[in-house]
N, C-alpha and C positions, 0 to 999 in steps of 0.2 A: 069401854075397852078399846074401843079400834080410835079413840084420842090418842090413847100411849101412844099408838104408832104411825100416827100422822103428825103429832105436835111433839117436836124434838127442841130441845133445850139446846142449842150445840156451844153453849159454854160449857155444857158435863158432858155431852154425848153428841157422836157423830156416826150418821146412819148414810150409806150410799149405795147404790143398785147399779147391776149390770145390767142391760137391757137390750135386746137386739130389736130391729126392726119387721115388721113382718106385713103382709099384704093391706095394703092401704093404707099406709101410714103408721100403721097402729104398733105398739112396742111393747113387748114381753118382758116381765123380768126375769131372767136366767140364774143372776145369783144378788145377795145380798152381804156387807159386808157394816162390820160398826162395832163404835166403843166406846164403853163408859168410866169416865176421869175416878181415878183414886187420887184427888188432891194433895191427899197426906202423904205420897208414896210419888208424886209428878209422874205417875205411869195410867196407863188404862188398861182395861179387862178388854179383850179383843175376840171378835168372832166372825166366823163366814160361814154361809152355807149357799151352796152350787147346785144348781137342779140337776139330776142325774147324769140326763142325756148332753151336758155340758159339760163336764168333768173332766180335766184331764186335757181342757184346751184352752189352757194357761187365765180361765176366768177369775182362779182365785188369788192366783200372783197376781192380776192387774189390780184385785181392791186390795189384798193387800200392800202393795208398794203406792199405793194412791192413800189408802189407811196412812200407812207412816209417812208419808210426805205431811198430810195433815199434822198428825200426830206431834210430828218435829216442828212444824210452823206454830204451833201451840206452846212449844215449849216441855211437851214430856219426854221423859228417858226414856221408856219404852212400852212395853204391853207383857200384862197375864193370860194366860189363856190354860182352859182344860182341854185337854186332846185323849179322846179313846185310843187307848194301847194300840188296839187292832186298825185303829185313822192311820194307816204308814203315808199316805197320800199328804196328808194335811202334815204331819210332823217333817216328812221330806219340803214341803213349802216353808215353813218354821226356819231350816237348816241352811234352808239355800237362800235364806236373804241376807244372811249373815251377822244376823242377833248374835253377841253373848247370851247363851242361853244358859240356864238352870234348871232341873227337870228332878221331880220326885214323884215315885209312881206309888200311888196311895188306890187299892180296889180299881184295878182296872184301866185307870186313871192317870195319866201324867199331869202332874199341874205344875206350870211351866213359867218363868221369869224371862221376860228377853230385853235384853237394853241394845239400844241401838248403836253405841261405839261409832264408830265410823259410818256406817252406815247412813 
């Protein structure tokens, strides 16, 4: 099991870490960010998750705008992603990168389309 997550394919999937540094060298990861190609569709399924106590000091805009810079140098239009209703945190980061976005809330649920346009 801990192969899947060290041996990453990055022609279907792209996996990156935030990490800080901390006493003696040694580095933390804080958040993780990554996403897997829908070929058929030239978009990827996209996700992040930020360690608590990191939240809300801009760790998750940095992989995502690092995400789509990839993403764009790959050649896809954009990303899917699920977002819990009650995530206003993470759907405000969605918003403000300036995806077209498209958004259907199915239990709880947004499940969300975003093309990159200009961006």
């Amino acid at each position: 099991m801990r192969q899947e997550f060290v041996a990453v394919d990055y022609s279907r999937d792209m996996v990156i870490l935030a990490v800080v540094e901390e006493e003696r060298e040694q580095e933390t990861v804080v958040g993780v960010g990554q996403y897997s190609l829908n070929p058929d569709m030239h978009t990827a399924e996209v996700a992040l998750v930020v360690r608590d106590d990191f939240q809300g000091k801009g760790v998750g805009s940095e992989l995502l705008h690092y995400l789509t810079y990839l993403a764009k140098r790959q050649g896809l239009l954009g990303f899917s992603a699920e977002v819990l209703v009650t995530n206003r945190p993470m759907m405000a980061l969605f918003e403000g990168m300036g995806f077209e976005i498209e958004k259907r809330r199915e239990e709880g649920v947004f499940e969300m389309r975003m093309t990159f346009g200009g961006v």
